[in-house]
C-alpha positions in Angstrom: 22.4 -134.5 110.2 24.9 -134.5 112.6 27.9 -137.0 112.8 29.7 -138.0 115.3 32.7 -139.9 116.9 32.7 -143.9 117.7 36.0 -145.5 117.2 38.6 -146.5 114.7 35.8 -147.6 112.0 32.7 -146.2 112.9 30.0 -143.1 112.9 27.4 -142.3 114.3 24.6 -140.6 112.2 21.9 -138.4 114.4 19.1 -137.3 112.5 15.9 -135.9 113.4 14.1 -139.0 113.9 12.8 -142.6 113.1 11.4 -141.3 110.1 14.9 -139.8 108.7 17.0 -142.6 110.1 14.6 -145.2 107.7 14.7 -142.7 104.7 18.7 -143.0 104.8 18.8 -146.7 105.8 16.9 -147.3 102.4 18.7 -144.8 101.0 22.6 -147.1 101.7 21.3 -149.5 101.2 20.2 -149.2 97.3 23.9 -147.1 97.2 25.8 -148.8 99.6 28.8 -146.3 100.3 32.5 -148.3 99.8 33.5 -150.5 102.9 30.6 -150.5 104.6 30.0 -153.3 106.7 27.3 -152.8 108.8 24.2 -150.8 108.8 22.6 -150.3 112.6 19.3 -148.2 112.9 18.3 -146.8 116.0 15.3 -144.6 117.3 16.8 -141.3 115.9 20.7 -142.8 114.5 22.3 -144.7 112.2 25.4 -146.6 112.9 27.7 -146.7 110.0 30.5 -149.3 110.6 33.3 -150.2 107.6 36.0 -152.4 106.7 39.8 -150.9 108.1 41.7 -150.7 105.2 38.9 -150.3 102.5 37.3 -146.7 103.5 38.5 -143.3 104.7 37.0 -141.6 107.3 36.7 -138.5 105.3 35.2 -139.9 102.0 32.3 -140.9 103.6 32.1 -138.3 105.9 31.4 -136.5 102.7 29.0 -139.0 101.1 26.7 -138.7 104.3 26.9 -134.5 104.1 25.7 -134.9 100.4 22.6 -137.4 101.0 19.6 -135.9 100.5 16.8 -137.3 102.3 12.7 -137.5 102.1 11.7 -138.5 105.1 7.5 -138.1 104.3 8.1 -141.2 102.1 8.4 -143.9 104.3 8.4 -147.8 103.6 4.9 -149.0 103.7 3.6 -151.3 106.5 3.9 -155.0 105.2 0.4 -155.2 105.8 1.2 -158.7 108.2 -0.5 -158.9 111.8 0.6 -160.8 114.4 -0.8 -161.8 117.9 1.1 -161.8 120.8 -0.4 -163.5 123.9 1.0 -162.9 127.1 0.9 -163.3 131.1 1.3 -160.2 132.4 3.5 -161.1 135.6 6.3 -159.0 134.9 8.8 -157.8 137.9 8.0 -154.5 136.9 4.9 -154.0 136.4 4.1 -152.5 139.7 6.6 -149.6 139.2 5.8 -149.1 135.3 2.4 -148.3 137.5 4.0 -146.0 139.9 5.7 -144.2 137.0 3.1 -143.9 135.0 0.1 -143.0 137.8 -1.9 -146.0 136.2 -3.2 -148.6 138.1 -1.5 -152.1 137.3 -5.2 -153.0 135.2 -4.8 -149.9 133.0 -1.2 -150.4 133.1 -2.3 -153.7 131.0 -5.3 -152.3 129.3 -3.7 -149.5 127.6 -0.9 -152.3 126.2 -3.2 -154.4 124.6 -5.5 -151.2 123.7 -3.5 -150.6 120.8 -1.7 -152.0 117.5 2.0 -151.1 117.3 4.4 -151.4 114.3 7.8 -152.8 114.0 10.1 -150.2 113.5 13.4 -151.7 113.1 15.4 -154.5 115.0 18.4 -155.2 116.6 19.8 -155.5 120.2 19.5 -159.2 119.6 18.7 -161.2 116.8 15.1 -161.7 116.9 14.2 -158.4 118.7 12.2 -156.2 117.9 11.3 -152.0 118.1 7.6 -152.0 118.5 6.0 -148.1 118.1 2.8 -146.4 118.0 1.7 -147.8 121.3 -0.1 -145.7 124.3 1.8 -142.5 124.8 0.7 -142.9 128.5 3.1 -145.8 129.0 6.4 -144.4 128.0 8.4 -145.1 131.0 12.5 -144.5 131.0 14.7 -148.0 131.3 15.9 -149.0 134.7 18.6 -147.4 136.7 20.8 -150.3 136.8 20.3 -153.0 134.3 19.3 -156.3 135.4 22.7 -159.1 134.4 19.7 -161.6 133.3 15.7 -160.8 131.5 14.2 -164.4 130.9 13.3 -165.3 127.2 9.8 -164.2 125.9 9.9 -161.0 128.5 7.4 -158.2 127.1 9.1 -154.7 128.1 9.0 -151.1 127.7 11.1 -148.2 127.5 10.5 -145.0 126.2 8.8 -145.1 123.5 9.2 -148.6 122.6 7.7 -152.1 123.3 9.9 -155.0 122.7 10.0 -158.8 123.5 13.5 -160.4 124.7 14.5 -163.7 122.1 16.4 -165.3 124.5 17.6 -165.0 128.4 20.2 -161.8 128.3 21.4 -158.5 130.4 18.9 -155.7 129.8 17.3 -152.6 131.5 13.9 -152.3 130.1 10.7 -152.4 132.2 9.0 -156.1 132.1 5.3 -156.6 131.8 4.8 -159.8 131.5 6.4 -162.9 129.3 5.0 -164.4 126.1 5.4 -168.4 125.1 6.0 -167.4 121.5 9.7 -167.8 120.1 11.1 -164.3 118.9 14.0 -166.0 117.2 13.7 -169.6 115.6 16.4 -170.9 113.0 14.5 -173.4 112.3 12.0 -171.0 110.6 12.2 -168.9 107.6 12.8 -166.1 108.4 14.5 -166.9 111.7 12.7 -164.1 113.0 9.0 -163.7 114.4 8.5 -159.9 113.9 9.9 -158.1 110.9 9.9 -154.1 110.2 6.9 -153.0 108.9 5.3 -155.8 110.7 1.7 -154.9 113.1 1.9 -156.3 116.3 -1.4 -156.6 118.9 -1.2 -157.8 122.2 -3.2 -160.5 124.0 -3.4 -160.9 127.9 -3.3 -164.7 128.5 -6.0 -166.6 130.2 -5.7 -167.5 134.0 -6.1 -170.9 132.6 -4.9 -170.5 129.6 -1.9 -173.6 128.5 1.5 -172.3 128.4 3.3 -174.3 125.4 5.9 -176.5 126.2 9.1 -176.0 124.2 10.5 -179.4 121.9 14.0 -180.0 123.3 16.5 -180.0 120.7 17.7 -183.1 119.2 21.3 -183.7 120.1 24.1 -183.5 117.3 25.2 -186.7 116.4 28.9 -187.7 117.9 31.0 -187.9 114.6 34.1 -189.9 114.5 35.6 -188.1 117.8 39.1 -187.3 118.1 39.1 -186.1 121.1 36.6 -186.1 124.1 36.4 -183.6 127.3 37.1 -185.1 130.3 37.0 -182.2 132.5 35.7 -178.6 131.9 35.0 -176.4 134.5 33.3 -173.6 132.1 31.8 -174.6 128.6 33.9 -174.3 125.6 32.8 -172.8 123.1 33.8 -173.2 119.4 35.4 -169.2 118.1 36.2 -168.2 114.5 36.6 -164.8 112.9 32.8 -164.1 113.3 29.9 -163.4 111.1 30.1 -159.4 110.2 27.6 -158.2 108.0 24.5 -159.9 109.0 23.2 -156.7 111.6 20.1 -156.6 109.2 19.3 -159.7 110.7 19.8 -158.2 114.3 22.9 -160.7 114.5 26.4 -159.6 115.5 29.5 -160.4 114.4 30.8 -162.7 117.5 33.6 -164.6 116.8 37.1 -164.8 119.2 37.5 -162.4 121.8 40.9 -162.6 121.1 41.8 -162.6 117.3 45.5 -162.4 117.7 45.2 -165.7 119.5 43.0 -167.3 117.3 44.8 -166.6 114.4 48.1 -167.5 115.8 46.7 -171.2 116.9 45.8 -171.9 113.7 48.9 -170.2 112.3 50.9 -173.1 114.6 49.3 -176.1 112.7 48.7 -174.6 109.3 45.1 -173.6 109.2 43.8 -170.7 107.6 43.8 -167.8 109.9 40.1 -167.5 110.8 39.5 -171.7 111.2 37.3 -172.5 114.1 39.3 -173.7 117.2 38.3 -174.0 120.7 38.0 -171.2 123.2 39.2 -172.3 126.7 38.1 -169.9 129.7 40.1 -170.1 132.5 41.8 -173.5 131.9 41.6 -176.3 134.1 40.7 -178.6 131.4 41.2 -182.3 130.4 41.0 -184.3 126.9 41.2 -187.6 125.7 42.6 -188.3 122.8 40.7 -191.2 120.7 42.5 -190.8 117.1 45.8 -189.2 116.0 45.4 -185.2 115.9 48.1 -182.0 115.4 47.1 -179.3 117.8 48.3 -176.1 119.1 47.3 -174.3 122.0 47.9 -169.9 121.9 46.4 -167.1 123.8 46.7 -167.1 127.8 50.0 -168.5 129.2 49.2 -171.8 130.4 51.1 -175.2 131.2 50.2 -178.5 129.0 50.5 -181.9 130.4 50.4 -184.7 127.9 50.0 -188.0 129.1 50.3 -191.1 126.8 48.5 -194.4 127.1 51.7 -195.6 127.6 54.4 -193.8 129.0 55.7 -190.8 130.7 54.1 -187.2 130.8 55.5 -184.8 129.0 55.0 -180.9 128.4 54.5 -179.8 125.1 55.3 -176.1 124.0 52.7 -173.5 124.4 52.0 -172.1 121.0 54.2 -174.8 119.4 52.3 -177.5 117.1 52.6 -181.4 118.9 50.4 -184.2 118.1 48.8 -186.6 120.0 47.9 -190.9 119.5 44.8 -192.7 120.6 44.4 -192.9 124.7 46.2 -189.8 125.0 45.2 -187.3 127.8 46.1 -183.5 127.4 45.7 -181.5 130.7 45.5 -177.6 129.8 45.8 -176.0 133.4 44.4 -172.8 134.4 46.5 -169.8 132.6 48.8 -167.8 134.6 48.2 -164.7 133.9 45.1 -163.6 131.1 41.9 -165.5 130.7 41.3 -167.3 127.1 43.3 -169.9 125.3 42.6 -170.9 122.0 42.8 -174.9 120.8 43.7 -175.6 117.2 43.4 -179.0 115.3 45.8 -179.2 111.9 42.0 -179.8 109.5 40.2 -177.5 111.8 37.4 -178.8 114.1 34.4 -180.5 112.3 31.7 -177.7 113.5 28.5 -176.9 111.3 28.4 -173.3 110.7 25.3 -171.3 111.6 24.7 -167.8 109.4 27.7 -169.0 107.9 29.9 -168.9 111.2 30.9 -171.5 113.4 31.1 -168.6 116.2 29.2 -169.2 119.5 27.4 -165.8 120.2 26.2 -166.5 123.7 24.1 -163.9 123.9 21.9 -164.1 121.2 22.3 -168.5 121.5 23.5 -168.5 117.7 26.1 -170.9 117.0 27.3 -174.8 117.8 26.2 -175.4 121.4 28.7 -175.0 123.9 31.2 -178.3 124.4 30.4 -180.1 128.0 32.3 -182.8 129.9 31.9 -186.0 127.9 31.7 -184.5 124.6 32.9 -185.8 121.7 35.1 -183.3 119.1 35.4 -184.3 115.4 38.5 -182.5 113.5 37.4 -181.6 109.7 39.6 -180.9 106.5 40.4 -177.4 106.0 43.4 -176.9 103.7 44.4 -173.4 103.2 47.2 -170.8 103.1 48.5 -170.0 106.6 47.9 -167.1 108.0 51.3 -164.7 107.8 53.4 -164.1 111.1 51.7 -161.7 113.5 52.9 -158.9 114.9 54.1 -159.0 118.3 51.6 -159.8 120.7 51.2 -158.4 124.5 51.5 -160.2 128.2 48.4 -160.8 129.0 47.3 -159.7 132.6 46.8 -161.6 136.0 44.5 -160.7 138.7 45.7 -157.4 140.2 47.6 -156.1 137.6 47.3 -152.9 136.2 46.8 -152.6 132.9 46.0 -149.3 130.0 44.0 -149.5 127.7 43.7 -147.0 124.6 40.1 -145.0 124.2 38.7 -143.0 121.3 35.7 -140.5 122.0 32.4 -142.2 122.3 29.6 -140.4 120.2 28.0 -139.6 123.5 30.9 -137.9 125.5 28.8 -134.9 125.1 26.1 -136.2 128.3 29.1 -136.2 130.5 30.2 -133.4 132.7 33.6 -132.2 132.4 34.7 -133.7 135.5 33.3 -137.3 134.4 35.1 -136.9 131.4 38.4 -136.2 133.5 37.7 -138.7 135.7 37.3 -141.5 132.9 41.1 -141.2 132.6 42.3 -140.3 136.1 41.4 -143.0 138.2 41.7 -146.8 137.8 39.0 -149.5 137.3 38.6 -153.0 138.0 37.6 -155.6 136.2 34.1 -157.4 138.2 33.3 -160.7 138.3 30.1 -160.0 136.7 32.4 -160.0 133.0 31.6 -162.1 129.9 32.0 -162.5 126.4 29.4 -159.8 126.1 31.0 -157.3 128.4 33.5 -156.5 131.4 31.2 -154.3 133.7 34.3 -151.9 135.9 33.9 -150.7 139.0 35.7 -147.7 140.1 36.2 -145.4 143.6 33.7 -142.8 142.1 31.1 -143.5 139.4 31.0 -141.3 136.1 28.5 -138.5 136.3 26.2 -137.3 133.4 25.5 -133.8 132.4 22.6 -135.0 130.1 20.0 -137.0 132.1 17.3 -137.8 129.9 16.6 -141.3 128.7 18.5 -142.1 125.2 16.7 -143.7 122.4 18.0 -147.0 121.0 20.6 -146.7 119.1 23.6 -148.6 117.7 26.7 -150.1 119.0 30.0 -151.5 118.3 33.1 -153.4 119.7 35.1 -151.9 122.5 31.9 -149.7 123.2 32.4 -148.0 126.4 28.8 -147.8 127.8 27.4 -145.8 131.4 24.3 -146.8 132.6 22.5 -144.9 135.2 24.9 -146.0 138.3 28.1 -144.4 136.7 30.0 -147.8 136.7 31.0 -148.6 133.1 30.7 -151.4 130.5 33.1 -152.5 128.1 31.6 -154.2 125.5 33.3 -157.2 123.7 32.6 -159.7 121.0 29.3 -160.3 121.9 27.8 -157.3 122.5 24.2 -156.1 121.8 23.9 -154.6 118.5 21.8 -152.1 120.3 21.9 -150.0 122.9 20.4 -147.3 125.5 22.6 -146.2 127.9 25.2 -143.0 126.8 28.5 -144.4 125.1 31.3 -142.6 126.8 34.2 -143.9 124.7 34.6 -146.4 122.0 38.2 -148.6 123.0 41.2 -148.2 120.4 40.4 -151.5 117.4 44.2 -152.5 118.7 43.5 -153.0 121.8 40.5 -155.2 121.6 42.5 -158.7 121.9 43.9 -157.3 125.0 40.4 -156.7 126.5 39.6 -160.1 125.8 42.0 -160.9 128.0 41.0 -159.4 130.9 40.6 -161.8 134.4 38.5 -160.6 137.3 40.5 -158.3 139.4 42.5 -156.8 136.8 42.9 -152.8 137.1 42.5 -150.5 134.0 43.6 -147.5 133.3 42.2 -145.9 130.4 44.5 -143.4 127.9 42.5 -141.4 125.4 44.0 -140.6 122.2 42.2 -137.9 120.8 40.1 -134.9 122.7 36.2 -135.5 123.2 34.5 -133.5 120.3 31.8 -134.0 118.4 
């Protein structure tokens, strides 16, 4: 067992393999060691993630050295197979050929040849580590990971098979694509594949029908207080998140910036983690069609509120102010930051998914994301307010400089001494390629690795600083993949996780580490 280093609330198990890394999953979780939050298997780790405040670092370094483990037991197949059809037109097919010497026909042959078993899940909810297939078609991932995999793609890397849920960023080889849904909350369980589970692949008929999905029914319009107008980019409806569910394969989502969130609903008197309205890049219009309390925090940006009759006014940013029926609020586009945070005195009238009213938009999870023309109802929350926050920070405008603080990543070991250097001594910039689910950087000279073979699966966390093959890092935010397979350089400092949130294309980083790299 070896432990190592990723961030203010996290370890990294390594063990000897799958086999080892089940034996202790079982083994936490029939003695669940205090704080823990989260539990994240990967081929050969386990991620151990707990609550700040409620575990020391120390204690359960301890508890981990004192496990003792029996791998040669392992849980039992469930004994459940399942059929996968698919077309096998995947992008890469061609080069899994190439890599493997196989002609595209064996390529395909050899997949279906064999039953594989599900090993454990995560990266998304609804995906799935498939092992025990051909050893032939172990292939590494891609050198640069592609920003969008369609739902249903069948892939490999490594050892592993696995089938994306949804539409996301990801550098495995694709094979083909399959109809069936991975990830259905609608069904129980959600999830199509579940460890223990045997999988067999089916190649697809030339003629063979390809299902057509059932659109969703749209939400019913309840009692609207207010309605969008404008929106240039969705909203999306943020809370504090749903921690705790990374069995399920589902992060903990929830605002990119808490500070904000908490001090919206801090200005009308909600509870600190009520669901408000997160506002990317401003530019945004609302009609008022019943008397709300709201409260806008987060990016500096100007309000403009409009009555049905009478002159504009301005009301304070981060200062409570209500509005009448035919009212228009105008939220322009912040001056400096990138995320502003709408509260409603009552909270917004949301239905929670997984117990969260969080929009995870990489895994889909959540309410869907609020379009021009939508109505928003405001619910009933009473609650103690939140107490005052510490001071916050400016956030930053295009072209600012900006540092951020790093701990060591559990994988600072692949990097050569002058990558490690480098990581602090030049400055990066924030790409317009960023999201919710990470700000890819691009810097003067990419990061280079000591350690050059492939990485199994393996967990990750918040404020994850990932290098994929190309050298140009990845800073991963509130909707990050639970699972990863590209070397984690650095894990960013829990305090200065708002302030990433915050981040607008063309922003420059500098990046201050607080502790040396060590395992």
């Amino acid at each position: 067992m070896r432990l190592l280093p990723a961030g203010d609330c996290a370890l990294l198990v390594e063990l000897s393999g799958l086999p080892e890394v089940l034996a202790l999953l079982d083994h936490l979780r029939q003695s669940p060691l205090p704080g823990t939050v989260e539990l994240i298997p990967g081929a050969r780790t386990l991620l151990l993630r707990w609550q700040a405040g409620q575990a020391k670092r120390a204690d359960l370094v301890a508890a981990l050295q004192a496990v003792k483990l029996d791998p040669s037991q392992p849980p039992p197949p469930s004994g459940t197979e399942i059929e996968i059809p698919v077309r096998y037109d995947g992008a890469d097919l061609a080069e899994v050929a190439a890599l493997t010497g196989l002609s595209q026909t064996e390529v395909i042959r050899r997949h279906i040849a064999t039953p594989q078993v599900v090993a454990f899940t995560g990266f998304a909810p609804g995906f799935a580590y498939l092992t025990g297939g051909d050893p032939a078609l172990q292939v590494p991932r891609r050198q640069v990971p592609r920003p969008r995999i369609p739902a249903g793609a069948v892939a490999l890397a490594g050892p592993f098979s696995g089938i994306y849920p949804r539409a996301s960023p990801g550098g495995w080889q694709l094979l083909g694509t399959t109809p069936l849904a991975m990830w259905d909350l609608g069904r129980e369980p959600p999830a199509l594949l579940q460890p223990g589970d045997r999988v067999r692949f089916r190649e697809m008929g030339p003629d063979e029908p390809w299902p057509v999905a059932k659109p969703a029914r749209p939400a019913r319009d309840l009692s609207p207080a207010l309605r969008v107008l404008t929106a240039p980019l969705p909203l999306l409806f943020q809370d504090a998140g749903r921690p705790g569910l990374a069995g399920q394969g589902v992060s903990a989502s929830g605002a990119a910036d808490r500070g904000a969130l908490a001090a919206a609903n801090r200005a009308v008197g909600n509870p600190a983690g009520a669901p408000c309205l997160e506002i990317t890049l401003g530019g945004v219009e609302l009609l008022a069609e019943a008397p709300a309390t709201l409260a806008l925090a987060g990016a500096p940006a100007a309000l403009r509120l409009t009555p049905a009759n009478g002159e504009p006014t301005s009301p304070g940013f981060g200062i409570r102010f209500t509005v009448q029926p035919g009212d228009r609020l105008w939220i322009s586009p912040p001056r400096a930051g990138l995320r502003n945070y709408l509260a409603a005195k009552g909270g917004f009238a949301v239905t929670p998914v997984l117990g969260s009213a969080a929009t995870d938009t990489l895994s889909g999870i959540g309410p869907a994301p609020v379009l021009k023309g939508v109505g928003i109802a405001i619910g009933s929350l009473t609650g103690e307010s939140p107490p005052p926050a510490q001071p916050g920070f400016a956030p930053p405008a295009p072209g600012d400089t900006v540092t951020l603080d790093i701990l060591p990543g559990p994988r600072s070991d692949w990097f050569t001494p002058e990558a490690l250097a480098l990581l602090t001594a030049q400055c990066w910039e924030v790409t317009p390629q960023s999201s919710r689910v990470g700000i890819r950087l691009a810097g003067a000279e990419p990061l280079t690795r000591r350690d050059t073979h492939e990485l199994p699966s393996e967990g990750m966390m918040p404020g994850a600083l990932q290098v994929p093959h190309g050298g140009q890092p990845v800073l991963f935010l509130a909707d990050h993949p639970l699972t990863g397979g590209y070397p984690v350089i650095a894990v960013l400092a829990d305090h200065h996780l708002d302030l990433a949130g915050q981040l607008p294309p063309g922003a420059r980083l500098r990046f201050r580490l607080l502790e040396p790299f060590a395992a």
